[in-house]
C-alpha positions as CSV (number, residue, x, y, z in Angstrom):
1,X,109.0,204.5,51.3
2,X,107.6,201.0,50.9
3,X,105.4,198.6,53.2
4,X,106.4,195.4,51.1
5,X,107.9,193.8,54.4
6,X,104.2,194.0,55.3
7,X,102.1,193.4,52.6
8,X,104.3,190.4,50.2
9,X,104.0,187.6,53.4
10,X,100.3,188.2,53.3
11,X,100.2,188.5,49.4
12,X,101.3,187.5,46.4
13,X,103.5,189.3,43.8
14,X,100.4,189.3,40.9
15,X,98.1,190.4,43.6
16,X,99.9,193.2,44.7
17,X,100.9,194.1,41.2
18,X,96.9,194.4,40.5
19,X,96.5,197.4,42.9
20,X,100.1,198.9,42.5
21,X,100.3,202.4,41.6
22,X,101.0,201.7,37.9
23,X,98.2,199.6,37.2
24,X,95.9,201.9,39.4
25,X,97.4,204.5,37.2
26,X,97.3,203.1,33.9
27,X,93.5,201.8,34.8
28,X,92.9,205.2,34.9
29,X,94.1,206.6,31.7
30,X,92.5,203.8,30.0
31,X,89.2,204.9,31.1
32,X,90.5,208.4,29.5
33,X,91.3,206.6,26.5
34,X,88.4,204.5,26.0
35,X,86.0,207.9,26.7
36,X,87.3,209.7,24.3
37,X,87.2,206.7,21.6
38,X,83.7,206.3,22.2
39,X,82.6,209.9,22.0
40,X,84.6,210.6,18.9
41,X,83.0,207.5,17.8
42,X,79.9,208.7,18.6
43,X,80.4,212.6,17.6
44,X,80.2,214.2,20.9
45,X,84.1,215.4,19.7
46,X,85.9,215.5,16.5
47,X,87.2,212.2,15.9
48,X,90.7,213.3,15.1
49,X,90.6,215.2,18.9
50,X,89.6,211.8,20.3
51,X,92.1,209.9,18.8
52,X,94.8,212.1,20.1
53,X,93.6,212.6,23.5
54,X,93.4,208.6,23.3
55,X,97.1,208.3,22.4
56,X,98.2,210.9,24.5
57,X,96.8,208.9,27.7
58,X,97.9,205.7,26.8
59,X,101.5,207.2,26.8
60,X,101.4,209.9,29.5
61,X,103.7,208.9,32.2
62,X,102.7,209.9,35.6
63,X,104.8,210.1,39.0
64,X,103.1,208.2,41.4
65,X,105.2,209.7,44.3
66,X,104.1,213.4,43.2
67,X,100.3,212.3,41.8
68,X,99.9,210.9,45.4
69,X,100.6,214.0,46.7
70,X,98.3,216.2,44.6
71,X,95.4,213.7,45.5
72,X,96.0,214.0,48.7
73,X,95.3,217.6,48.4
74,X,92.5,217.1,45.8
75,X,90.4,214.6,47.5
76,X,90.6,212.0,44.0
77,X,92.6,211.5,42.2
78,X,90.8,212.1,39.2
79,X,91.3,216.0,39.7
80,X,94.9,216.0,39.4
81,X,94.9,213.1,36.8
82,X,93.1,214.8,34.2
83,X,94.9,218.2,35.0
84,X,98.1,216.2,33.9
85,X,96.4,214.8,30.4
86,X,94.5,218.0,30.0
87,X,98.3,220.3,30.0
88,X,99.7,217.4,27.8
89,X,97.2,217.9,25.3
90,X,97.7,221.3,24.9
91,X,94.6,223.7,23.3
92,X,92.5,220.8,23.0
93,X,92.7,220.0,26.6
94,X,89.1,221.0,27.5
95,X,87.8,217.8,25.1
96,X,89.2,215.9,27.7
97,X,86.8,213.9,30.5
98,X,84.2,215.4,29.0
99,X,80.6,214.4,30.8
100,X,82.5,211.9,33.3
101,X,83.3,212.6,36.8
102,X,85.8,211.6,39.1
103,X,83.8,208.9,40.5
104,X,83.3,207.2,36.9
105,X,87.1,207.5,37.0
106,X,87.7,205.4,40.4
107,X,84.6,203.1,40.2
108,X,85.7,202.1,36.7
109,X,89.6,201.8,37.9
110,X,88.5,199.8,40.9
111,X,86.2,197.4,38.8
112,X,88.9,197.0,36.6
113,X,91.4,195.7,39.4
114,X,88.7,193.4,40.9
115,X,88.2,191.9,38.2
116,X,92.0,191.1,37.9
117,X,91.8,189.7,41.2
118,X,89.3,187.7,40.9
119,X,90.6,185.6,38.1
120,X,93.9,185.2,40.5
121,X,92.0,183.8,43.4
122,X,89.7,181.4,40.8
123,X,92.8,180.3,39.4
124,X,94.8,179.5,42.8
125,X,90.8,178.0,44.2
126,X,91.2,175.5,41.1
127,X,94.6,174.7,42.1
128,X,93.5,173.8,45.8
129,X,90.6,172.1,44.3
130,X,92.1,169.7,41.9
131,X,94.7,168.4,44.4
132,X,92.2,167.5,47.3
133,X,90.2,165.8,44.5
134,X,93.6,163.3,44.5
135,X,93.4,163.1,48.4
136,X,89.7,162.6,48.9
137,X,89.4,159.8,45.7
138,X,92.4,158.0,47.1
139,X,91.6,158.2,50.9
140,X,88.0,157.7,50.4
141,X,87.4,154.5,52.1
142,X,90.5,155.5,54.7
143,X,89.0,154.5,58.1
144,X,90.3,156.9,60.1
145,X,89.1,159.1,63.9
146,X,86.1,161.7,63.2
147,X,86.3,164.7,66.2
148,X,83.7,166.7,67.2
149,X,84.3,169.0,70.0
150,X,88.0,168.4,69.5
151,X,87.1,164.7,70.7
152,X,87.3,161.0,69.4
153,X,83.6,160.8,68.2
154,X,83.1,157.9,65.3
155,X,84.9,157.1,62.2
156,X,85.1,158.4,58.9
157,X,86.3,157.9,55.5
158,X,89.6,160.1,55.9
159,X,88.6,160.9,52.5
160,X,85.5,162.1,53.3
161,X,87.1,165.6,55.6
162,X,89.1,166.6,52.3
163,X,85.9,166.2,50.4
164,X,84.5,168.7,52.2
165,X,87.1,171.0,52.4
166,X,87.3,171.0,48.9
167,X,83.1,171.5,48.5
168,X,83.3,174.2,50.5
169,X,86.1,176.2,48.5
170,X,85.0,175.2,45.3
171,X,81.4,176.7,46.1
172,X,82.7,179.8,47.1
173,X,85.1,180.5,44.2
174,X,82.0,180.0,42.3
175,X,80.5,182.9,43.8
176,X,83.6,184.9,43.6
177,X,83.3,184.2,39.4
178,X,79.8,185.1,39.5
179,X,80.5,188.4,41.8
180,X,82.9,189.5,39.6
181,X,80.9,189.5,36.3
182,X,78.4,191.2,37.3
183,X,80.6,194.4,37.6
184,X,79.8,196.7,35.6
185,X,81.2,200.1,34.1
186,X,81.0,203.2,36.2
187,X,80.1,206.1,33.5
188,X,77.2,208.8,35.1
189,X,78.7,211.9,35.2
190,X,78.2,215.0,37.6
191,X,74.9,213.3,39.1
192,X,74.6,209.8,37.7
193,X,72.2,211.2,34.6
194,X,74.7,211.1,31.7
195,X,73.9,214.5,31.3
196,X,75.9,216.4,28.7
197,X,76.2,213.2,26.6
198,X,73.5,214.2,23.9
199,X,71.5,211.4,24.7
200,X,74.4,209.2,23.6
201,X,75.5,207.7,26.8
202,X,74.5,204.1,27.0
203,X,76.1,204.1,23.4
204,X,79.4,205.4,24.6
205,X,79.5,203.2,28.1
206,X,78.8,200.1,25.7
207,X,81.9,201.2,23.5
208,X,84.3,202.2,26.6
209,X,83.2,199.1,28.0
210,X,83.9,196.9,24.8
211,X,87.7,198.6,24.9
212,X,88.0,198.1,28.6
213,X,86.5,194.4,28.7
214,X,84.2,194.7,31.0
215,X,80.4,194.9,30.8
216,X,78.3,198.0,30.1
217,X,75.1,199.0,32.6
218,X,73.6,201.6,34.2
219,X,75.2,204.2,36.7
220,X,75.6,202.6,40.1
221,X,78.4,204.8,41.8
222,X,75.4,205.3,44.6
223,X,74.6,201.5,44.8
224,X,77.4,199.7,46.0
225,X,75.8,196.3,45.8
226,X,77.8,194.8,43.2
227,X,80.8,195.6,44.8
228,X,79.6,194.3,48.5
229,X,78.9,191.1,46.4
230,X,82.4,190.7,45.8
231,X,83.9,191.7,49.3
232,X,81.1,188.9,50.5
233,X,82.2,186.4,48.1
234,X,85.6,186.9,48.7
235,X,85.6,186.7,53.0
236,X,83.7,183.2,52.2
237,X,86.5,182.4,50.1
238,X,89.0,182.6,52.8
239,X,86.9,181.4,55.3
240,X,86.1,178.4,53.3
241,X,90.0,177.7,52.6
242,X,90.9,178.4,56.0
243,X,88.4,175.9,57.3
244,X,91.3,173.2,55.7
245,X,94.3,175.4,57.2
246,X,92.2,174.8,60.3
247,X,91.7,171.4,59.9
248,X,95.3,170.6,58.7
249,X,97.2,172.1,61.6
250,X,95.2,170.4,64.0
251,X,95.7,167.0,62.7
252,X,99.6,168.6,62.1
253,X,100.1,168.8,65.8
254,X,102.7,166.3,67.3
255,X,100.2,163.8,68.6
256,X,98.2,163.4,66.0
257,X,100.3,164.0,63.4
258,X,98.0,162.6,60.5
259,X,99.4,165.3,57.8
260,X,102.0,167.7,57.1
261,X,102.4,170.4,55.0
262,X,105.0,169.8,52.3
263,X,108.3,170.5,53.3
264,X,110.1,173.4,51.3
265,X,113.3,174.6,52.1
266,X,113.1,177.5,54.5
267,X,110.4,177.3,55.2
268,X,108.0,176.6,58.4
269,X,111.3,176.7,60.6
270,X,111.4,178.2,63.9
271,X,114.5,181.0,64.8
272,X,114.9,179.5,67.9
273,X,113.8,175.6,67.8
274,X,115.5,173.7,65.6
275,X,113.5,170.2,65.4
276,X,110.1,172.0,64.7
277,X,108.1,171.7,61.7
278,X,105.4,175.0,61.7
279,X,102.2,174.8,59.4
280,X,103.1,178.0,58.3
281,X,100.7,177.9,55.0
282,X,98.0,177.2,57.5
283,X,99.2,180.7,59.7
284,X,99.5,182.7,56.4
285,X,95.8,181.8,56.2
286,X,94.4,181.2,59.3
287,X,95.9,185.3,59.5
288,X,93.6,185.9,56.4
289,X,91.0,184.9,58.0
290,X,90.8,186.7,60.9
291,X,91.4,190.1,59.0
292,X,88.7,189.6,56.5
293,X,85.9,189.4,58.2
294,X,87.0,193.0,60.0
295,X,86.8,193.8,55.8
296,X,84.2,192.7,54.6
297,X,82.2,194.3,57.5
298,X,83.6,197.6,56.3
299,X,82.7,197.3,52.5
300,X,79.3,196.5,54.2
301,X,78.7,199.5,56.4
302,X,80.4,202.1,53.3
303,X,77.2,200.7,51.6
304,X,74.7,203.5,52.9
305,X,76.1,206.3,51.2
306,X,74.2,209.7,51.0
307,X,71.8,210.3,47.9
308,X,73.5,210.6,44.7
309,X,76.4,210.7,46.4
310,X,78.0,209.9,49.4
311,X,80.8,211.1,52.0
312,X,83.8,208.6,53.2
313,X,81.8,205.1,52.2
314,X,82.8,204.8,48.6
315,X,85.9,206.4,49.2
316,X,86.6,204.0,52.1
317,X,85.5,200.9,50.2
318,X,88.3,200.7,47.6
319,X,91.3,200.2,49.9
320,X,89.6,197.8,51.8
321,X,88.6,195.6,48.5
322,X,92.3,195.9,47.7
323,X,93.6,194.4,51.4
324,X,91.1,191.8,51.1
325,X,92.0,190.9,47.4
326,X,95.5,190.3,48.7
327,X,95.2,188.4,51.9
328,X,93.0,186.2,49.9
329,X,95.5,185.6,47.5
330,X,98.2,185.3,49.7
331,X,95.3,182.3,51.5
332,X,94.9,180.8,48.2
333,X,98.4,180.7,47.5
334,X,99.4,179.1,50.3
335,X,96.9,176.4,50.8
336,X,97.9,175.8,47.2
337,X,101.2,175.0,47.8
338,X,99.8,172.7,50.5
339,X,97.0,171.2,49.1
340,X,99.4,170.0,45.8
341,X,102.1,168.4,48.5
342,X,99.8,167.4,51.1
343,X,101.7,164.5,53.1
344,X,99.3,162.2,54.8
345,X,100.6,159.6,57.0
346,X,98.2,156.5,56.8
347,X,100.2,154.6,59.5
348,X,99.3,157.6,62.0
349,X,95.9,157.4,60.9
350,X,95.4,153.8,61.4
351,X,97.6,154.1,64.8
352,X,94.9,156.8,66.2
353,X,92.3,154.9,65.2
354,X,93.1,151.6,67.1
355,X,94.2,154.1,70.0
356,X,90.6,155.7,69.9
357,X,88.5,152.1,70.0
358,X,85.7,153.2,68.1
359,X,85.8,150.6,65.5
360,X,86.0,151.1,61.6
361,X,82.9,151.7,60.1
362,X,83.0,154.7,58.0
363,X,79.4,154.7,57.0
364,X,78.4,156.2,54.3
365,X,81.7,157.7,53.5
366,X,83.0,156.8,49.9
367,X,79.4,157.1,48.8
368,X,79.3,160.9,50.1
369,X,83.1,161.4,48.5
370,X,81.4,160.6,45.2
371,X,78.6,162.9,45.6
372,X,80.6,166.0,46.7
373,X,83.2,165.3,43.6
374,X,80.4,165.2,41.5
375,X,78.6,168.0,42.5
376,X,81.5,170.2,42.6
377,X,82.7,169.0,39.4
């Protein structure tokens, strides 16, 4: 059984890879891994035991199909995870895991795919960004019609509108970077004290989170700010990128018609109407857009979780960071591809303008251009 007809025209194929079932699995023998290293290195086990259990994780293969099932029965899949690594090690299967808990195991796995994510949306958010930079610096001082209310109000530097797009998304990925580092390690154990660590616990959540490369910190499986940071951070992001997809199929429509997306073979077509041209980046994210906000408000409300902790928020949270990690890359990605082949028709500009009667003067409009380039960078 798959749902890829669902989830790959709302995502893209690195996104989706992030939160597949191999790389949630692998994430989570890596934490395995990287315990074990750290408290051999520490001498909460013998070292050869950790080095052993550490090689045995990073080469267990797991059936997602079956493992699916068992953590359906289990609750987490941490139970059935380490039963697996634990039989594969044989008599020194009770070293394994030792002072963790199944949280660690999920918080850690699900810090490890954000952070993934995240550097896939900054990466398509530069894309977007350095092509409107092109637009805005060569359209600058483009008198063209200004709307407000979705009517003729005064002119602007055409310019000017992609500026602002491009301020808006480029402030937002920012936030998204910033999010995303500070993520931390999940290591607490039973009750978020470390206990049966020997007092060594900060050491060996500094060394798993050296191996993993991520940074080290204090529990916070019962605080879910950090991760609510990111879910915010991302919505914005779409938000912010489908403020252009707005924009752009607006001034798309036929009477208008002061841009088009680039045209790309197969796509944008219509089944039944052969001489239209759909702004069908703009619908993958305009779509985004009106999921993520449903999202984000989840990630929010999972946030008051019960003491030490909770029932049904944190386990809730994680599925809904993964949908909104790939609708927002499936966003990104298309106002990429739009933003880089962006065709703007100046003779339709300059037609609506002299249609509208509001006379050219753009203000203050290259002067602004310049400030928004050189505040965003």
């Amino acid at each position: 059984m798959s749902d890829w007809l669902r989830q790959r025209p709302a995502a893209t194929p690195a996104m989706l890879e992030v939160w597949s079932d191999a790389a949630t699995i692998r994430h989570a023998l890596a934490f395995e891994a990287a315990l074990a290293e750290a408290q051999g290195a520490e001498g909460l086990i013998a070292a050869d035991v950790a080095t052993r259990i550490a090689a045995v994780a990073r080469a267990l293969t797991i059936d997602p199909v079956m493992l699916a099932e068992e953590v359906a029965l289990a609750g987490t899949m941490a139970i059935p995870l380490v039963r697996h690594l634990r039989a594969a090690m044989g008599d020194d299967g009770g070293q394994v895991h030792g002072g963790a808990t199944s949280q660690d195991v999920a918080d850690t796995v699900l810090v490890l795919q954000l952070r993934d994510a995240a550097a896939l949306l900054i990466a398509d958010a530069a894309r977007i960004t350095r092509a409107l930079k092109v637009h805005a610096v060569a359209h600058a001082d483009r008198p063209a019609v200004g709307r407000t209310l979705l009517q003729d109000a005064l002119p602007i530097g055409f310019g000017l509108r992609i500026a602002q797009w491009r301020a808006g998304i480029a402030a937002a990925a920012a936030q998204v970077e910033a999010a995303a580092a500070g993520l931390t390690l999940q290591l607490g154990g039973a009750a978020g004290t470390r206990c049966g660590m020997a007092g060594r616990g900060e050491a060996v959540a500094g060394r798993m989170a050296a191996t993993l490369g991520i940074a080290a910190g204090p529990p916070w499986h019962a605080r879910r700010t950090a991760t609510a940071m990111v879910a915010s951070a991302v919505g914005i992001l779409i938000g912010a990128t489908a403020k252009m997809a707005r924009d752009i199929s607006l001034l798309a429509q036929n009477a208008i018609g002061e841009v088009r997306e680039p045209v790309i073979a197969g796509r944008g077509g219509s089944s039944a109407m052969a001489h239209k041209r759909n702004p069908t980046g703009c619908q993958v994210t305009l779509a985004a857009a009106t999921r993520a906000s449903g999202l984000v408000a989840g990630v929010l409300a999972a946030m008051a979780g019960e003491e030490e902790r909770g029932l049904g928020g944190w386990q809730a949270e994680g599925p809904m960071l993964a949908d909104l990690a790939l609708i927002a890359s499936g966003a990104l990605a298309a106002m990429a591809v739009v933003a880089e082949g962006l065709e703007i028709d100046e003779a339709a500009i300059a037609r609506n303008l002299a249609s509208a009667g509001i006379g050219d003067d753009i203000g203050e409009s290259v002067a602004l251009v310049a400030a928004l380039l050189k505040e965003d960078g």
